[in-house]
C-alpha positions in Angstrom: -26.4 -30.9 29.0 -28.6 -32.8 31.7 -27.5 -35.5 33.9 -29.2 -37.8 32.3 -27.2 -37.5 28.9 -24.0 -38.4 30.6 -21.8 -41.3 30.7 -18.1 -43.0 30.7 -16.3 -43.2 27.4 -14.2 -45.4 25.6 -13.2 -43.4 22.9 -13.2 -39.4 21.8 -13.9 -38.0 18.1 -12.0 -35.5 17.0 -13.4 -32.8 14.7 -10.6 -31.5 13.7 -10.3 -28.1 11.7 -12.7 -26.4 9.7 -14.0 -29.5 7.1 -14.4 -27.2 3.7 -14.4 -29.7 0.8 -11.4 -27.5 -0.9 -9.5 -27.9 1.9 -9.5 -31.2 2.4 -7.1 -32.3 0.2 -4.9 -29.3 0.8 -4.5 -28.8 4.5 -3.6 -32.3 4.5 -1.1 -31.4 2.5 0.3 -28.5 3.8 0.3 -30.1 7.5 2.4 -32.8 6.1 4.8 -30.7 4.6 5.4 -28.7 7.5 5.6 -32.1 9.7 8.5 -33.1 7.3 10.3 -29.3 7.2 10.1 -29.7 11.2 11.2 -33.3 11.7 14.2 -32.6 9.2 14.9 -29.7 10.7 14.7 -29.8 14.5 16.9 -33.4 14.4 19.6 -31.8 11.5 20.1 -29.2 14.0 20.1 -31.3 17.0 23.1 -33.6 15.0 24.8 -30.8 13.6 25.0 -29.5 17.1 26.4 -32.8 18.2 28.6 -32.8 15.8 30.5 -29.7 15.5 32.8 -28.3 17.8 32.1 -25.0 17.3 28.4 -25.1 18.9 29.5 -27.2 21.9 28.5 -23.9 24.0 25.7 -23.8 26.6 23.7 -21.3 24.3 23.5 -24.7 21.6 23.2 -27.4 24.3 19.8 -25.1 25.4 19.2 -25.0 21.6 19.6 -28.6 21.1 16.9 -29.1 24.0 14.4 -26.9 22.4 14.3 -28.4 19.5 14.1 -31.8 20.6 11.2 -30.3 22.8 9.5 -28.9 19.7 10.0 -32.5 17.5 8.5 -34.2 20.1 5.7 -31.6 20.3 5.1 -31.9 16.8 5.2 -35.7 16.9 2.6 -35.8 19.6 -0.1 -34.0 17.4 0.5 -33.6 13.4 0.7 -37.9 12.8 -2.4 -38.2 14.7 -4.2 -35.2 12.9 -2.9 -36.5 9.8 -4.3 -39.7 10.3 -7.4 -38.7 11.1 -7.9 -36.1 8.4 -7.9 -39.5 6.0 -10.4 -41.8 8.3 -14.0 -41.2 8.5 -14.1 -42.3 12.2 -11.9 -39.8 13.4 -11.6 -41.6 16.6 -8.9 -41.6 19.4 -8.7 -44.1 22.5 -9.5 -42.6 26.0 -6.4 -43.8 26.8 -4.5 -42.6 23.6 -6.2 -38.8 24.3 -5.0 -38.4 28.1 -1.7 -39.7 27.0 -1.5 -37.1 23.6 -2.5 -34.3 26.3 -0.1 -35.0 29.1 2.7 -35.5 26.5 1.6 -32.1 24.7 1.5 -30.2 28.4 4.8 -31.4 29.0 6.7 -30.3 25.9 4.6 -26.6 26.4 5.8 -26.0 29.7 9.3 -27.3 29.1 9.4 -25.2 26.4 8.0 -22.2 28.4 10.9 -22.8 31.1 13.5 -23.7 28.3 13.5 -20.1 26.5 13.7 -18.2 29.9 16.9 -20.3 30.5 18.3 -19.2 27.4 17.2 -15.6 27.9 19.3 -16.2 31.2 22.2 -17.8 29.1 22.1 -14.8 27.1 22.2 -12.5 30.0 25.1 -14.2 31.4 26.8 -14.0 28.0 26.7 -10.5 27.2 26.9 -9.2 30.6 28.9 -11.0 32.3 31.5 -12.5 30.0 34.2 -12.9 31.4 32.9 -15.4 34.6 30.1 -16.6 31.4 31.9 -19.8 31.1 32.0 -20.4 34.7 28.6 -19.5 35.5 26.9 -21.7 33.0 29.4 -25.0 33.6 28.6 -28.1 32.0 26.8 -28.9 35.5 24.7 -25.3 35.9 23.0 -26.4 32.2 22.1 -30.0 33.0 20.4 -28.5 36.5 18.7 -26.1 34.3 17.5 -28.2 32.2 16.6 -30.8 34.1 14.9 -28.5 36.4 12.8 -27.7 32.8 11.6 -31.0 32.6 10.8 -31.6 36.5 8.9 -28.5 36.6 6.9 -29.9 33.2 6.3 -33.2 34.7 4.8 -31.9 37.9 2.1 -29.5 35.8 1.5 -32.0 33.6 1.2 -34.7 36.2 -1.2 -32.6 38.3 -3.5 -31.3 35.1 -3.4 -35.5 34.1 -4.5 -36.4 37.3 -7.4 -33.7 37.8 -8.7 -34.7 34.6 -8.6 -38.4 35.4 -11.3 -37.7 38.1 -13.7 -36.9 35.8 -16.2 -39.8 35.2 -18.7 -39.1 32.6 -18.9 -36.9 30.0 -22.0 -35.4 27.9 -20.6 -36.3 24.6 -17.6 -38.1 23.0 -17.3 -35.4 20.3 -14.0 -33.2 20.8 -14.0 -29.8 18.6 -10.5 -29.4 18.3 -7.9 -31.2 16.3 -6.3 -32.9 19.4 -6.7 -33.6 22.7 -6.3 -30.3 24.7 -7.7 -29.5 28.1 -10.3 -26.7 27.8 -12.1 -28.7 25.2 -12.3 -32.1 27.0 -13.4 -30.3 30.1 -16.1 -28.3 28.6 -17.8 -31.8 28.1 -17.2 -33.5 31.5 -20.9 -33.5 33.2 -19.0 -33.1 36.7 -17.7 -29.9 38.2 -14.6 -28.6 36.7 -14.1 -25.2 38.3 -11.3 -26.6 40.3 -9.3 -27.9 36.6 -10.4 -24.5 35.1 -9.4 -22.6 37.8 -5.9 -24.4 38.4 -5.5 -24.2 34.3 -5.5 -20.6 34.5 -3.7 -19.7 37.6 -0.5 -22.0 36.8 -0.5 -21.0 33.0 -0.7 -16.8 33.8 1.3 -17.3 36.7 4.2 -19.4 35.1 4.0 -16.9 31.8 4.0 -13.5 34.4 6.8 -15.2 35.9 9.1 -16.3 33.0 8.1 -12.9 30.9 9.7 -11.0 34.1 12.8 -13.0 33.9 13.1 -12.7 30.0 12.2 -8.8 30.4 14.8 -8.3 33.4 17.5 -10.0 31.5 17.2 -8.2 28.0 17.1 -4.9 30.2 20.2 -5.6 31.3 21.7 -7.0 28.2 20.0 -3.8 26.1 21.6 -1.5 28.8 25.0 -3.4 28.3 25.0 -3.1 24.5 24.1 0.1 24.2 27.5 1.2 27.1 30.0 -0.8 24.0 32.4 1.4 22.7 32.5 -0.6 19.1 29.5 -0.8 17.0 30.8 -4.0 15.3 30.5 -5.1 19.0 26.9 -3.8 19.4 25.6 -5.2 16.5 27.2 -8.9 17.1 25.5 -8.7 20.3 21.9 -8.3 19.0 22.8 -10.4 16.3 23.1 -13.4 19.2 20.1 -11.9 20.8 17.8 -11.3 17.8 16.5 -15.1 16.9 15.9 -15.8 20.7 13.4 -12.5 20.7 12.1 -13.7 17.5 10.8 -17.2 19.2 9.9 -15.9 22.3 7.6 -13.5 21.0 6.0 -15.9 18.9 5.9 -18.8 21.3 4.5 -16.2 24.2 2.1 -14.8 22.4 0.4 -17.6 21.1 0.1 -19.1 24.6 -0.9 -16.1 26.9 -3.7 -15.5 23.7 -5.1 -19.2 23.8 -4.8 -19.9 27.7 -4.8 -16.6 29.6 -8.3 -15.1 28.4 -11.4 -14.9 30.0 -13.3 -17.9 29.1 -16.7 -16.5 28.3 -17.3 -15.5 24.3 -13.8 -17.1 22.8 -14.3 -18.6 19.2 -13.3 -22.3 19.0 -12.3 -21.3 15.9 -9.8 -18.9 16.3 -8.7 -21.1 19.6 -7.8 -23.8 16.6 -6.1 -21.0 14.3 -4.0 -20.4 17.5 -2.9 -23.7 18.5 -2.0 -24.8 14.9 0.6 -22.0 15.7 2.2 -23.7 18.8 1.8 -26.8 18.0 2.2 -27.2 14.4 4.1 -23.9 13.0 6.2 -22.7 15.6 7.7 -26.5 15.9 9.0 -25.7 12.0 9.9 -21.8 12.5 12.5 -22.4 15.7 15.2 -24.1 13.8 14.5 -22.0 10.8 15.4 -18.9 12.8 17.9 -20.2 15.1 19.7 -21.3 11.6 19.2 -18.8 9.4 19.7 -15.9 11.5 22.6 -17.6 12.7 26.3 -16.9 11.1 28.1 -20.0 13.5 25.2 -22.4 12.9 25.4 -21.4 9.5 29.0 -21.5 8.9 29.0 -24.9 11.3 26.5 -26.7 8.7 28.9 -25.3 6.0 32.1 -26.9 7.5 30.0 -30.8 7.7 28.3 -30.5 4.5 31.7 -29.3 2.9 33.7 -32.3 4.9 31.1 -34.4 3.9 31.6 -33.8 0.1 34.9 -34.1 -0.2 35.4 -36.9 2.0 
């Protein structure tokens, strides 16, 4: 758009998804039911964790930190979109959007971070077993995790604080369901190559890195099942290692198909299909998988429902 159509904004509107009368009532719906499965089940498994005595290992206290990541995640988008999929305005502060954004870039790249430490965890578990315990202290996990978060704040901070430079905008009209940065930036009227540019070497950069790390480590763990003498033994071991794959993959894919393409012909629709997957399903499918591919967290929930009962 020209020059001449720009100017500062108080406000965004967000379109949201795809506005077909029969799905109005049903998306919804459905979004609100998965909000519910994800907010029961990411803080169950966070208490259950806290809880039982059997999960106080650093492959749960990683665990409990992903799905508080993925709750918050969850919480930063679905309420909003929910909202707004009843209100006519569809509106959202300037203020309220940057906020939503940097809080959604943080959880993302913690969550990026958080799954290569536990491919790392897992590494150190089945390879090194004997010195795991050691390795991954009580200490190790809190600077891993913290170094999660740090390494989320100072993306998000620097994405926040490129965005905040831009002035005017040629339109107040967001096609997306929440405030993400490709779409805000393909309406600022000033040059963005710089946020573009930075978006797409720090996202491919940090998901080459992270997939290297995850790849390196389940080399090694694949070459160190397959060497076990016992094939109860081998098939314990993937067990363990099976969920973690499951949400990496997932989680991975999504983001390297959203964020790490070429700009030029993507369909904002199939950008939306894609995010509802972060930011929406994958939030509900981590504890699923973690719990019911899981024979301690399983057994664990057993013990403190069963103590519960009959208390």
């Amino acid at each position: 758009m020209g020059k001449e159509n720009c100017s500062t904004v108080t406000e965004f509107v967000l379109l949201g998804l795809k506005d077909a009368l029969e799905l109005r009532v049903f998306l919804p719906l459905l979004f609100l039911l998965i909000y519910g499965v994800t907010f029961l089940a990411n803080l169950g498994m966070i208490a259950l964790i806290q809880v039982s005595s059997r999960l106080h290992t650093p492959m749960y206290f990683f665990l409990s930190h992903l799905s508080f990541v993925d709750f918050c995640c969850s919480t930063t988008i679905v309420p909003k979109m929910l909202y707004n999929s009843l209100n006519e305005e569809k509106a959202i502060s300037f203020l309220g959007c940057i906020m939503q954004f940097y809080l959604f870039c943080m959880c993302v790249v913690t969550e990026v971070f958080l799954l290569t430490v536990m491919a790392y965890d897992r590494f150190l578990a089945i390879c090194n077993p004997l010195l795991y315990m050691v390795s991954m202290s009580p200490k190790v996990r809190v600077v891993l995790v913290s170094g999660c978060y740090l390494c989320a704040t100072v993306c998000s901070l620097t994405h926040l604080c490129l965005a905040l430079e831009i002035t005017s905008y040629s339109s107040n009209v967001i096609n997306h369901f929440f405030c993400d940065l490709p779409p805000l930036l393909s309406l600022a009227c000033s040059d963005v190559t710089m946020n573009e540019l930075l978006l797409y070497i720090v996202t491919t950069f940090s998901e080459v890195i992270t997939i290297m790390i995850i790849l390196t480590s389940y080399l090694f763990i694949v070459i160190t099942i397959l060497r076990m003498r016992s094939a109860e033994g081998r098939r314990k071991a993937f067990s363990t290692c099976a969920s973690h794959l499951t949400a990496i993959v997932v989680f991975h894919g999504t983001v390297l198909f959203t964020y790490c393409r070429p700009g030029s012909g993507n369909s904002v629709d199939t950008d939306k299909v894609a995010s509802v997957f972060y930011t929406i399903v994958i939030p509900m499918l981590n504890p699923l998988i973690y719990s019911l591919r899981n024979k301690d967290v399983k057994e664990a929930l057993r013990k403190v429902v069963g103590s519960k009962i009959f208390s």
